[in-house]
PQR file with spaces between the fields and no chain letter, atoms N, CA, C, O and H, PARSE charges and radii, in Angstrom:
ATOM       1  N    UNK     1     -22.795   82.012   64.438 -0.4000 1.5000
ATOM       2  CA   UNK     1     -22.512   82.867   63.310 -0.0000 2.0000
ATOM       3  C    UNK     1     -22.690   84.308   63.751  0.5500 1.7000
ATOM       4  O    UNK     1     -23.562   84.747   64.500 -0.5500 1.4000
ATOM       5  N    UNK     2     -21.508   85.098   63.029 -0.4000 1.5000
ATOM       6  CA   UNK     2     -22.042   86.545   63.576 -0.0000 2.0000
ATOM       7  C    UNK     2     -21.839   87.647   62.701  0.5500 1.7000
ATOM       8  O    UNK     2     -20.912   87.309   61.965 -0.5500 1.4000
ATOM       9  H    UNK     2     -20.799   84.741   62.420  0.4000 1.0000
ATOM      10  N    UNK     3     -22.182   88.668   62.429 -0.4000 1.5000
ATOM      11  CA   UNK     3     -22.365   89.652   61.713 -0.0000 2.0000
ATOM      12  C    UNK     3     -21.199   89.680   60.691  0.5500 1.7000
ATOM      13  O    UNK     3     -21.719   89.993   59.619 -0.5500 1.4000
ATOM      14  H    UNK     3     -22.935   88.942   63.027  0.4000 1.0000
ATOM      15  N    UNK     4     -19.719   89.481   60.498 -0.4000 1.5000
ATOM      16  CA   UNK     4     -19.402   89.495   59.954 -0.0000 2.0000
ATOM      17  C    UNK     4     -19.169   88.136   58.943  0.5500 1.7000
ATOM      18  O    UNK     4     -18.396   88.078   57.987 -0.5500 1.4000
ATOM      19  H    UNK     4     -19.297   89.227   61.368  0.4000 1.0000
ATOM      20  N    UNK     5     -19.957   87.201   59.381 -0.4000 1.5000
ATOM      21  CA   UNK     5     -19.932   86.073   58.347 -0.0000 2.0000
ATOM      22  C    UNK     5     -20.347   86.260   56.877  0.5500 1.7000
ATOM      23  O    UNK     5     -20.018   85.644   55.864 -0.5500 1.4000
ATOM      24  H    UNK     5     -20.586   87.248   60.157  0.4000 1.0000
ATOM      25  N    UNK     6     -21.054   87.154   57.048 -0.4000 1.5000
ATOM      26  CA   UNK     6     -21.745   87.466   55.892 -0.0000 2.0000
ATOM      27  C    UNK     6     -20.882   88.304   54.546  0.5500 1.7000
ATOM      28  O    UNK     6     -21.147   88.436   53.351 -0.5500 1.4000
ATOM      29  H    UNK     6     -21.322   87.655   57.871  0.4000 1.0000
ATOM      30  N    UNK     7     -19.760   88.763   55.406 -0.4000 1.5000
ATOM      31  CA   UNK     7     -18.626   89.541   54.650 -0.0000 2.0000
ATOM      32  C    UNK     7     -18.021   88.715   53.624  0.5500 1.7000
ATOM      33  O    UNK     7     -17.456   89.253   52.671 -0.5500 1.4000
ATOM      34  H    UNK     7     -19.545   88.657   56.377  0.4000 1.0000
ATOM      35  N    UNK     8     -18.126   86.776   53.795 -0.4000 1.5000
ATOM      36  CA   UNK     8     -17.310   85.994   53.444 -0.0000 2.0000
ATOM      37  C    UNK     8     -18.593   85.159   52.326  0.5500 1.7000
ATOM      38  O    UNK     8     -18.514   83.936   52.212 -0.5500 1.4000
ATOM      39  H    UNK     8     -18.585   86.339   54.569  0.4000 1.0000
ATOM      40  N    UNK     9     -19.163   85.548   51.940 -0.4000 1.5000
ATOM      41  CA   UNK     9     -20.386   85.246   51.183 -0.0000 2.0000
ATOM      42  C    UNK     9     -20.009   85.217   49.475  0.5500 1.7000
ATOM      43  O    UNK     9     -20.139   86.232   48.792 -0.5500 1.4000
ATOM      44  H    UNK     9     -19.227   86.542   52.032  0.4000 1.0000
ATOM      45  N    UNK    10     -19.659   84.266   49.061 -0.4000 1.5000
ATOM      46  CA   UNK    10     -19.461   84.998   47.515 -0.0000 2.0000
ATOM      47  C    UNK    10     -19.751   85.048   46.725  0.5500 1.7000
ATOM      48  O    UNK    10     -19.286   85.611   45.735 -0.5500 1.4000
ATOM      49  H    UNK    10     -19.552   83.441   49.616  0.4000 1.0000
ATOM      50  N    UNK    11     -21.087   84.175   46.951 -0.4000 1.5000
ATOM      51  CA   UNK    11     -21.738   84.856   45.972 -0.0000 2.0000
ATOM      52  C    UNK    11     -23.591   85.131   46.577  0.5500 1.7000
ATOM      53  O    UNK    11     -24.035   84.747   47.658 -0.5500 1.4000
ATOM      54  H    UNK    11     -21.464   83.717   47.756  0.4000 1.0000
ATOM      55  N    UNK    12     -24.258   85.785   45.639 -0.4000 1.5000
ATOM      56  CA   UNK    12     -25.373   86.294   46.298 -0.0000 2.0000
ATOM      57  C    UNK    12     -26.476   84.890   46.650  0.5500 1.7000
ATOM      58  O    UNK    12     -27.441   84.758   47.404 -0.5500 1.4000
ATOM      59  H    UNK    12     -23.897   86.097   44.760  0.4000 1.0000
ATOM      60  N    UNK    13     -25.753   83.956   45.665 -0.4000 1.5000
ATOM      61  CA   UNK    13     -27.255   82.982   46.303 -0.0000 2.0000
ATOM      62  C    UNK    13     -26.361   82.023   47.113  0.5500 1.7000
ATOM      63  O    UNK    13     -26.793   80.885   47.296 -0.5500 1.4000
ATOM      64  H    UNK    13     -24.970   84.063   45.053  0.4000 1.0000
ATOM      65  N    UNK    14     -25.193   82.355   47.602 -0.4000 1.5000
ATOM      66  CA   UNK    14     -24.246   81.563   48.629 -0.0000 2.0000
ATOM      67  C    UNK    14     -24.905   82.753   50.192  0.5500 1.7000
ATOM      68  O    UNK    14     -25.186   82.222   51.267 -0.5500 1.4000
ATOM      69  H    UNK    14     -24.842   83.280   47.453  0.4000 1.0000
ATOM      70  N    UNK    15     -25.004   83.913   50.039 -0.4000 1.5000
ATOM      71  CA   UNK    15     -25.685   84.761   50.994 -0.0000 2.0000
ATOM      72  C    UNK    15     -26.647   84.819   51.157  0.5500 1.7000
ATOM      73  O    UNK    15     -27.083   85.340   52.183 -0.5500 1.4000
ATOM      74  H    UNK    15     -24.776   84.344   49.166  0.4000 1.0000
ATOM      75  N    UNK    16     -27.534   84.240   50.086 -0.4000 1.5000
ATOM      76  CA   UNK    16     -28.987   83.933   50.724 -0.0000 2.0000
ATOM      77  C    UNK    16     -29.393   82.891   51.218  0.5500 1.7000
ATOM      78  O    UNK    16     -30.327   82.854   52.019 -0.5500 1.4000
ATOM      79  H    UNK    16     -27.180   83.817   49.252  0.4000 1.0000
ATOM      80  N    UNK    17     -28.491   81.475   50.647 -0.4000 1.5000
ATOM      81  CA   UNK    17     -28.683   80.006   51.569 -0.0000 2.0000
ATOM      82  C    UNK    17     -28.113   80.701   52.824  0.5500 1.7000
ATOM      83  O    UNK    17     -29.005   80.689   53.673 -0.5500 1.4000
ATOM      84  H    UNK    17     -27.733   81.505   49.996  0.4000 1.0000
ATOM      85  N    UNK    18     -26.721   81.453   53.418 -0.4000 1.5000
ATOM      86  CA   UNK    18     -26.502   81.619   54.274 -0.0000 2.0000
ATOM      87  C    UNK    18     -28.176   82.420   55.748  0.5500 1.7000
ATOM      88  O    UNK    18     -28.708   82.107   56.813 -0.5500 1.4000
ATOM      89  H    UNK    18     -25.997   81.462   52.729  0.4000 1.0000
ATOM      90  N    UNK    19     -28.223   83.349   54.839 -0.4000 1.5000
ATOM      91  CA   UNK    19     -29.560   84.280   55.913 -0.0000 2.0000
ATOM      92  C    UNK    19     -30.520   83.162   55.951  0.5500 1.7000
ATOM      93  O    UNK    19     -30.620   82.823   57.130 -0.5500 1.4000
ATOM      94  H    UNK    19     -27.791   83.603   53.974  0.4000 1.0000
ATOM      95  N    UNK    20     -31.384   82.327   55.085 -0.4000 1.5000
ATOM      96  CA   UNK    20     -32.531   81.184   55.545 -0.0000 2.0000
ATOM      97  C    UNK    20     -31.509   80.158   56.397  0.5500 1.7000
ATOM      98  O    UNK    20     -32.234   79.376   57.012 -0.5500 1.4000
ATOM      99  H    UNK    20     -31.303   82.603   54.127  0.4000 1.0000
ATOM     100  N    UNK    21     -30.443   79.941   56.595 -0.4000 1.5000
ATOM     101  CA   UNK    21     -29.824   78.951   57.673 -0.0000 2.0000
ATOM     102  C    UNK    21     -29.737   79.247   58.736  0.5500 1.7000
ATOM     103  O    UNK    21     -30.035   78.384   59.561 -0.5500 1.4000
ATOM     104  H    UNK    21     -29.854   80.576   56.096  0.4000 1.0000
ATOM     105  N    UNK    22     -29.323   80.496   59.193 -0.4000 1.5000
ATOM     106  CA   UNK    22     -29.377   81.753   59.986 -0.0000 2.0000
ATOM     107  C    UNK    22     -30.996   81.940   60.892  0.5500 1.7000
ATOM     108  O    UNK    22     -31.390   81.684   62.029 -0.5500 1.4000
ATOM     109  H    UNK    22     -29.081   81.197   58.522  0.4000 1.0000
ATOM     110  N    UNK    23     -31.618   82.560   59.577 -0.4000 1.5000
ATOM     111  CA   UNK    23     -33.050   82.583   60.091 -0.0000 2.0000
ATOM     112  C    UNK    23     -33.356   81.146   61.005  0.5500 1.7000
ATOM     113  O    UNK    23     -33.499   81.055   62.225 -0.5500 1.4000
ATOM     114  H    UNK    23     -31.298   82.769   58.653  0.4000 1.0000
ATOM     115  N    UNK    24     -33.390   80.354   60.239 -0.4000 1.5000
ATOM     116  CA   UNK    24     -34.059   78.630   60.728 -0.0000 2.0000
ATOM     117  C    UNK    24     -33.630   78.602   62.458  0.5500 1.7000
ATOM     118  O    UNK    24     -34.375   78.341   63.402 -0.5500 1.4000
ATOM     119  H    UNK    24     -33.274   80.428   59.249  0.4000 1.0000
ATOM     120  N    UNK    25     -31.876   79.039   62.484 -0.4000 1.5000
ATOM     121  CA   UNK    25     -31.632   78.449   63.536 -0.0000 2.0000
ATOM     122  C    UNK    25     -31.998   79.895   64.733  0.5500 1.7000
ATOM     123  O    UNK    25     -32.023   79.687   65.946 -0.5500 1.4000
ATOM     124  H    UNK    25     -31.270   79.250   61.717  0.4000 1.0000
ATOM     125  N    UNK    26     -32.232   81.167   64.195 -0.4000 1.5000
ATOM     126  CA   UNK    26     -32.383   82.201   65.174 -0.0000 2.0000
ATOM     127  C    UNK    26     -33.896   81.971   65.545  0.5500 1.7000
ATOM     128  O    UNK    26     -34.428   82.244   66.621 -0.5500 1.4000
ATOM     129  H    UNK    26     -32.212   81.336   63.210  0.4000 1.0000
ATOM     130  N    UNK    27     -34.523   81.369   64.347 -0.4000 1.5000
ATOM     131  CA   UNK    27     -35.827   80.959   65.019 -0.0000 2.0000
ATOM     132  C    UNK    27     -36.355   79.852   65.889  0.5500 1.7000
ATOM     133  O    UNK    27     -37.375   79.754   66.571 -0.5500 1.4000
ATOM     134  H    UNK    27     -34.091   81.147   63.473  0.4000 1.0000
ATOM     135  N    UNK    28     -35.237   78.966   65.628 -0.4000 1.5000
ATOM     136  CA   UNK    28     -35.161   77.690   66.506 -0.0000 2.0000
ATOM     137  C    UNK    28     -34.727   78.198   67.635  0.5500 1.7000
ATOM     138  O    UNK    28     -35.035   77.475   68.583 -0.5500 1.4000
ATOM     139  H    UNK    28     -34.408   79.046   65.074  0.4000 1.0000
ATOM     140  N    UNK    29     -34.072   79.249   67.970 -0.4000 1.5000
ATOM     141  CA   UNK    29     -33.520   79.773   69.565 -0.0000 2.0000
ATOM     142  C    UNK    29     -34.628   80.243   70.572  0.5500 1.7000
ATOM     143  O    UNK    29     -34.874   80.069   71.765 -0.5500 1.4000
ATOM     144  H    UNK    29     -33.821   79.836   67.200  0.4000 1.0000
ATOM     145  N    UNK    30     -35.283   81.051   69.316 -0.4000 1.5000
ATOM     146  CA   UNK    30     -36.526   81.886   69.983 -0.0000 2.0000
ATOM     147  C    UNK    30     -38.057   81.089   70.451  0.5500 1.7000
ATOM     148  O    UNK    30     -39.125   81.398   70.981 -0.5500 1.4000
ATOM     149  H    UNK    30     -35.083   81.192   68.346  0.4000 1.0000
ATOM     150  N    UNK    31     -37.386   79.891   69.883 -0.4000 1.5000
ATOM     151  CA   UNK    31     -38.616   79.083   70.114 -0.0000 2.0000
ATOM     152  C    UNK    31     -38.096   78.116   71.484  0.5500 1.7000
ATOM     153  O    UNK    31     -38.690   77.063   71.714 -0.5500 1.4000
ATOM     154  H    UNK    31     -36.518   79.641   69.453  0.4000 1.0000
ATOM     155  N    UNK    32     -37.461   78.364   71.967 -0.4000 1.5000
ATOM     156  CA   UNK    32     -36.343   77.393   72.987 -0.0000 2.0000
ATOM     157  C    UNK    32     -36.158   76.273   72.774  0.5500 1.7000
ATOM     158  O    UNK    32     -36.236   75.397   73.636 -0.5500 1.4000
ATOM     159  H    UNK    32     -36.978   79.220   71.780  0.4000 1.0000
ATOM     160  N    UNK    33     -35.867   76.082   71.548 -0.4000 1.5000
ATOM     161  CA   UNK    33     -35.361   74.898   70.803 -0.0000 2.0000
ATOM     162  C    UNK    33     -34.256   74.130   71.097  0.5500 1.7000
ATOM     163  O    UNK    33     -33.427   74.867   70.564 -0.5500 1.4000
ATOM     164  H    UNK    33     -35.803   76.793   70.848  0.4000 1.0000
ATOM     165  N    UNK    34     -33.540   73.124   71.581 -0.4000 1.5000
ATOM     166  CA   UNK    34     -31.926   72.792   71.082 -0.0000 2.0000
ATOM     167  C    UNK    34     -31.602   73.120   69.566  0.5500 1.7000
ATOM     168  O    UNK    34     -32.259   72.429   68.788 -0.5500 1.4000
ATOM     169  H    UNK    34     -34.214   72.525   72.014  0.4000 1.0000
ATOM     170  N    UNK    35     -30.921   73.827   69.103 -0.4000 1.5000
ATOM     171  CA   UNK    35     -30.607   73.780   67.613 -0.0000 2.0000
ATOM     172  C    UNK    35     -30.620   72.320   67.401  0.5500 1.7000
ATOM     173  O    UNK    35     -31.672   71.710   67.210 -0.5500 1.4000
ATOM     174  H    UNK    35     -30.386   74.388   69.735  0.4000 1.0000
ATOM     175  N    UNK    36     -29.444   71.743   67.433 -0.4000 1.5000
ATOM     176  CA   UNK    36     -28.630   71.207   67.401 -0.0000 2.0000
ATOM     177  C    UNK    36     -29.770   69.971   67.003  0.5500 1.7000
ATOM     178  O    UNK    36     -29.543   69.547   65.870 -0.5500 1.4000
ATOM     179  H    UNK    36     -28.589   72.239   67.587  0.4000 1.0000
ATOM     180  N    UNK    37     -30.816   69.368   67.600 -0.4000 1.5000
ATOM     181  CA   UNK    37     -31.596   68.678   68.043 -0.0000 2.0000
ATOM     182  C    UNK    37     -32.365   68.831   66.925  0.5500 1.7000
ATOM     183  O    UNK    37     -32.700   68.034   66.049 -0.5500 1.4000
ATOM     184  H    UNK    37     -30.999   69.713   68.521  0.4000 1.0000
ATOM     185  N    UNK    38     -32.624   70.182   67.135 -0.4000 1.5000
ATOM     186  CA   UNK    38     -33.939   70.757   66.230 -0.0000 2.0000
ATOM     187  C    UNK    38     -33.931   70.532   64.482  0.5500 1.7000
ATOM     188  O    UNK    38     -34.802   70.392   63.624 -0.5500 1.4000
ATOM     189  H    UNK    38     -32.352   70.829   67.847  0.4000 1.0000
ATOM     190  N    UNK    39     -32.118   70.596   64.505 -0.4000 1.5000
ATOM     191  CA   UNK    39     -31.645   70.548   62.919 -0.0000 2.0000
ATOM     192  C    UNK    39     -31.823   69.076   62.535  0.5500 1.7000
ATOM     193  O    UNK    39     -32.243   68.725   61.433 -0.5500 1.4000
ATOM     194  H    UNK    39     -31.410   70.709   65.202  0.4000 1.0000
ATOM     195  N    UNK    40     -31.518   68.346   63.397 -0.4000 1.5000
ATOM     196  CA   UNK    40     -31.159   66.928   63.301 -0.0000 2.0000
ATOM     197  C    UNK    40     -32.472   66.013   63.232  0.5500 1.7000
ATOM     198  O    UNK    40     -32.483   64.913   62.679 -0.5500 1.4000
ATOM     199  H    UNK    40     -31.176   68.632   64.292  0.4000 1.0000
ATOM     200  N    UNK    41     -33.425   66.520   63.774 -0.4000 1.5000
ATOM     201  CA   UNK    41     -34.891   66.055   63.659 -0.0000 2.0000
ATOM     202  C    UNK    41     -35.323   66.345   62.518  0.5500 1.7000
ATOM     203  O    UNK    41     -35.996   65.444   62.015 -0.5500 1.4000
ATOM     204  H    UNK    41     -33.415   67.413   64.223  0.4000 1.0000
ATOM     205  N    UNK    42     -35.160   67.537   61.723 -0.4000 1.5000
ATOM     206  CA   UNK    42     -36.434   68.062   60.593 -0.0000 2.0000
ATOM     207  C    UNK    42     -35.906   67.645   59.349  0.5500 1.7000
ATOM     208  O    UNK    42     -36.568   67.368   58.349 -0.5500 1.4000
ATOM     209  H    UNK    42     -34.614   68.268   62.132  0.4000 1.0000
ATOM     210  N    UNK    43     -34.004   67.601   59.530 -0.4000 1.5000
ATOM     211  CA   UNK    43     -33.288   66.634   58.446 -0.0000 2.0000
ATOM     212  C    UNK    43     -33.599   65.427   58.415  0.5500 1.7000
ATOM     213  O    UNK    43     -33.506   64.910   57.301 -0.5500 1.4000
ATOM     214  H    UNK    43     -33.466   67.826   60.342  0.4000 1.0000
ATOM     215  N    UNK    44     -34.075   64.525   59.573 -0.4000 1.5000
ATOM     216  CA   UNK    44     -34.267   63.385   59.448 -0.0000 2.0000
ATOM     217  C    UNK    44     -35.490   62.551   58.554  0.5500 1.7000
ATOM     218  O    UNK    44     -35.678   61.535   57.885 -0.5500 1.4000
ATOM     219  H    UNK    44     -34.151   64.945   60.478  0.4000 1.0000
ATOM     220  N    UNK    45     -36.292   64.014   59.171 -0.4000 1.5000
ATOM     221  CA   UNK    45     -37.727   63.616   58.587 -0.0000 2.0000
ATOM     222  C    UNK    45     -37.974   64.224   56.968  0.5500 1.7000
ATOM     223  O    UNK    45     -38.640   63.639   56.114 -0.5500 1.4000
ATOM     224  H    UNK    45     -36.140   64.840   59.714  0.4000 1.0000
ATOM     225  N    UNK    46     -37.543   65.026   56.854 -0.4000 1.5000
ATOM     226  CA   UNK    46     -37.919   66.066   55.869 -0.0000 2.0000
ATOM     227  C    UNK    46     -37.532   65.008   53.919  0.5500 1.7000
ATOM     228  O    UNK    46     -37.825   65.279   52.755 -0.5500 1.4000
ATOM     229  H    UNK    46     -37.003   65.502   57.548  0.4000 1.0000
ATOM     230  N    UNK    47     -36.732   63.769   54.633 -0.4000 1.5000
ATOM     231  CA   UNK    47     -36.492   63.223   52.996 -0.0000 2.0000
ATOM     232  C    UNK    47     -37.470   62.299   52.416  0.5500 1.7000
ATOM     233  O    UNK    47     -37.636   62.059   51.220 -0.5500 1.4000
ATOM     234  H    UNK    47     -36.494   63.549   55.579  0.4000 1.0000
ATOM     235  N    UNK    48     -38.102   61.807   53.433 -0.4000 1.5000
ATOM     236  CA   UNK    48     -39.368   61.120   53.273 -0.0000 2.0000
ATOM     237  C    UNK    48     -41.153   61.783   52.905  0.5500 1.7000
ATOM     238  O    UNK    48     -42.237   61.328   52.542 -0.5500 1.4000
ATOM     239  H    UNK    48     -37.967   62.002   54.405  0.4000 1.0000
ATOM     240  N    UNK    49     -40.653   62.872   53.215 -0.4000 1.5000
ATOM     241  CA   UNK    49     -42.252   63.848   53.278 -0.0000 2.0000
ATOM     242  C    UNK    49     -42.279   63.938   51.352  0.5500 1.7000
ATOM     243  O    UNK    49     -41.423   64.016   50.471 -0.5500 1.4000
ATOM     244  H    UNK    49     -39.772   63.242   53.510  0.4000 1.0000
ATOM     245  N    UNK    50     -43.446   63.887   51.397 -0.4000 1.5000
ATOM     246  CA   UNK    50     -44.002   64.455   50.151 -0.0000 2.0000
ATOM     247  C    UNK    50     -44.783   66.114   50.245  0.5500 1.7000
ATOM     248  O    UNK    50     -45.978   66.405   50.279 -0.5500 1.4000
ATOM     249  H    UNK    50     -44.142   63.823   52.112  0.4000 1.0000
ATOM     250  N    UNK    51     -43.645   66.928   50.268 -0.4000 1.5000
ATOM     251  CA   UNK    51     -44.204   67.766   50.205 -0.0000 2.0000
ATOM     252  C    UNK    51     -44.712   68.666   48.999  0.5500 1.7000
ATOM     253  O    UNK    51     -45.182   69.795   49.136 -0.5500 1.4000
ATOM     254  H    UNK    51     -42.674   66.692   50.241  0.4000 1.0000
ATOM     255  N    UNK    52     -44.606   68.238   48.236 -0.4000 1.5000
ATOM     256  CA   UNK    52     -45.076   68.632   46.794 -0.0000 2.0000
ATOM     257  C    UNK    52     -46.562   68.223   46.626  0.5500 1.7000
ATOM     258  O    UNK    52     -47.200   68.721   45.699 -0.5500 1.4000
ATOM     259  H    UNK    52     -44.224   67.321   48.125  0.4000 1.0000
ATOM     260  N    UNK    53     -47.022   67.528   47.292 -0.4000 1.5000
ATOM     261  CA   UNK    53     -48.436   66.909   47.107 -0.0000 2.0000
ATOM     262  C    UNK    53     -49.470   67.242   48.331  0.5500 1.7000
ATOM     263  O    UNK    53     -50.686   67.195   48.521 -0.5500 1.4000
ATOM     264  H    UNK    53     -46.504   67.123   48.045  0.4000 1.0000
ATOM     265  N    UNK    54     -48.061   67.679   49.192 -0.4000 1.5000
ATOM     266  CA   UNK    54     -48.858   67.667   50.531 -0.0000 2.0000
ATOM     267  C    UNK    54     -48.083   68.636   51.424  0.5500 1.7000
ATOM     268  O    UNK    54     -47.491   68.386   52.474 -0.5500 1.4000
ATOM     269  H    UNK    54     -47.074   67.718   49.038  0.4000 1.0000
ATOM     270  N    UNK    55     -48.237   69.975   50.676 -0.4000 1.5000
ATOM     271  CA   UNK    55     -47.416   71.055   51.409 -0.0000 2.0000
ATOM     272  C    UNK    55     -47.678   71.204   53.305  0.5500 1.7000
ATOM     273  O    UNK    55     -46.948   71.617   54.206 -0.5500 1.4000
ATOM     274  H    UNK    55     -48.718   70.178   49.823  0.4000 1.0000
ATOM     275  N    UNK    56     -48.535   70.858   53.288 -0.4000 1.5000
ATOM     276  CA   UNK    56     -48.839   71.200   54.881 -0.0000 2.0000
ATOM     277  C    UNK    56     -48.576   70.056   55.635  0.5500 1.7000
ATOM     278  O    UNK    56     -49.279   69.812   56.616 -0.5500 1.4000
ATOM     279  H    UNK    56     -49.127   70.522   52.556  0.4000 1.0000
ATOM     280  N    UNK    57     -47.546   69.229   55.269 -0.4000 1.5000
ATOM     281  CA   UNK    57     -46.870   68.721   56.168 -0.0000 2.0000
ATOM     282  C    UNK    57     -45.654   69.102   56.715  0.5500 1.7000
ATOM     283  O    UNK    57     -45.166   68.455   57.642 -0.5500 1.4000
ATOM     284  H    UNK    57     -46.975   69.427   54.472  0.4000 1.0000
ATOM     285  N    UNK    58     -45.176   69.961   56.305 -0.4000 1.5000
ATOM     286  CA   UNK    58     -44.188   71.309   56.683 -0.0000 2.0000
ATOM     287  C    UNK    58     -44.459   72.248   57.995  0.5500 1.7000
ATOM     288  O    UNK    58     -43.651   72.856   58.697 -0.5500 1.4000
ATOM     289  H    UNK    58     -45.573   70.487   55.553  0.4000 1.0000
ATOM     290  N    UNK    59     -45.915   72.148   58.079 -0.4000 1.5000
ATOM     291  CA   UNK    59     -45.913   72.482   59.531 -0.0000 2.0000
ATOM     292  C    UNK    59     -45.785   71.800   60.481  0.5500 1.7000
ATOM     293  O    UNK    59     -45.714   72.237   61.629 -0.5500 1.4000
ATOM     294  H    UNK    59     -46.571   71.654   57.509  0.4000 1.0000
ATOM     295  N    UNK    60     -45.728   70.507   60.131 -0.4000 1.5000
ATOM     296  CA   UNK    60     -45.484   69.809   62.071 -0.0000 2.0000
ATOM     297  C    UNK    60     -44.048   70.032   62.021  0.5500 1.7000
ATOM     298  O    UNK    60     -43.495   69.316   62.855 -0.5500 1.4000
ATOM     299  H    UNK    60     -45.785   70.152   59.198  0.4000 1.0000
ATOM     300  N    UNK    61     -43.147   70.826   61.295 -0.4000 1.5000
ATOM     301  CA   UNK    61     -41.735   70.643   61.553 -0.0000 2.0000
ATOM     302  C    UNK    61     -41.116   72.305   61.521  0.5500 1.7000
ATOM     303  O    UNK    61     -39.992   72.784   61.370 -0.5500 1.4000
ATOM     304  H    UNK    61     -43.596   71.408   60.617  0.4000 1.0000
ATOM     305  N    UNK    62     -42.353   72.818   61.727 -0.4000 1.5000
ATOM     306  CA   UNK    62     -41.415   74.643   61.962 -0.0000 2.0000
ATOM     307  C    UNK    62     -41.539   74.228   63.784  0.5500 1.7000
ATOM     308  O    UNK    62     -42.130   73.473   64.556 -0.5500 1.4000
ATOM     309  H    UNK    62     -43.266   72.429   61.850  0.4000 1.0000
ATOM     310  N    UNK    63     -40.309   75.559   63.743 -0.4000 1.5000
ATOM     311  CA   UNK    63     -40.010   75.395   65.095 -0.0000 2.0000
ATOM     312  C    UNK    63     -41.206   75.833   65.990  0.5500 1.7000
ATOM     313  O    UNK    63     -41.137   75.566   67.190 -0.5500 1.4000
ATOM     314  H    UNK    63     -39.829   76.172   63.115  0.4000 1.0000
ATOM     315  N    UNK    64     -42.310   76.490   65.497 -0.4000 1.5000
ATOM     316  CA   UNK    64     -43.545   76.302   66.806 -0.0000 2.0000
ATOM     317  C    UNK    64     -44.472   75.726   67.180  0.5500 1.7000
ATOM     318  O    UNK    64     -45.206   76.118   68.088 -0.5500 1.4000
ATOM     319  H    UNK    64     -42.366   76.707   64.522  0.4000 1.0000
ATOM     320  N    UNK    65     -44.653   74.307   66.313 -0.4000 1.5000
ATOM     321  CA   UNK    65     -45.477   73.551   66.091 -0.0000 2.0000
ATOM     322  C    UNK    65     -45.693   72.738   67.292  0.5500 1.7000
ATOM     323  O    UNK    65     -44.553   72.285   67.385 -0.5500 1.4000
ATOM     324  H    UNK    65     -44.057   73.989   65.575  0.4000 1.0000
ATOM     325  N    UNK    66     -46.469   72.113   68.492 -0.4000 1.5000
ATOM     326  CA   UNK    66     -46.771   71.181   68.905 -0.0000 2.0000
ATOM     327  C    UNK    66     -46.317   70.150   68.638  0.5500 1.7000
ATOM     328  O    UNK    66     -45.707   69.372   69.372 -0.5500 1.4000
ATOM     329  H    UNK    66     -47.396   72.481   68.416  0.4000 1.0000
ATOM     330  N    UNK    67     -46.573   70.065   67.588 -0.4000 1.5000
ATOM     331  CA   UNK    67     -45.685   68.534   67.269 -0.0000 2.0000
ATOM     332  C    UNK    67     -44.630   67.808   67.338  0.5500 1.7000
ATOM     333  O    UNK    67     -44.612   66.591   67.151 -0.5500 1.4000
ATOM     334  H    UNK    67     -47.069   70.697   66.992  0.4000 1.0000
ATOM     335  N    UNK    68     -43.521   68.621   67.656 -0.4000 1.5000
ATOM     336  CA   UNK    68     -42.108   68.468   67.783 -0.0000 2.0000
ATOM     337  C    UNK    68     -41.644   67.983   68.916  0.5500 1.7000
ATOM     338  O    UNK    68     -41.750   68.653   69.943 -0.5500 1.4000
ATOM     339  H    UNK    68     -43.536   69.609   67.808  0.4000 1.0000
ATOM     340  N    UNK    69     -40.969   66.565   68.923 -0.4000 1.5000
ATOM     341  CA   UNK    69     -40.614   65.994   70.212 -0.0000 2.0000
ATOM     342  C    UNK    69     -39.867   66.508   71.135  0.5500 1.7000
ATOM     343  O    UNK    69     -39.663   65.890   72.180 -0.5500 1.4000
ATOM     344  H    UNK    69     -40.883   66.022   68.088  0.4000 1.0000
């Protein structure tokens, strides 16, 4: 994605899912992540978590966590 993607945004909370998708994966880069990998893991896991009861299970799945295979 690149700077002008954002031109094609139409609406403001279509441009803000866009920047946290953005963010996720510029932070998955910086972390020397595979995206690709990285997306496909935290989707996998993320439908089963109870995170409403148990917010801090959200950290074994940011991109700097130890935990991540």
């Amino acid at each position: 994605m690149g700077r002008k993607a954002w031109l094609f945004a139409d609406t403001k909370k279509g441009a803000t899912s866009s920047a946290i998708v953005y963010s996720i994966v510029e932070t998955a880069k910086a972390n020397n992540l595979n995206v690709y990998k990285y997306l496909t893991h935290i989707f996998s896991k993320m439908p089963g978590m109870d995170f409403k009861n148990n917010p801090s299970l959200l950290e074994d799945l940011l991109p700097w966590s130890a935990k991540l295979p």
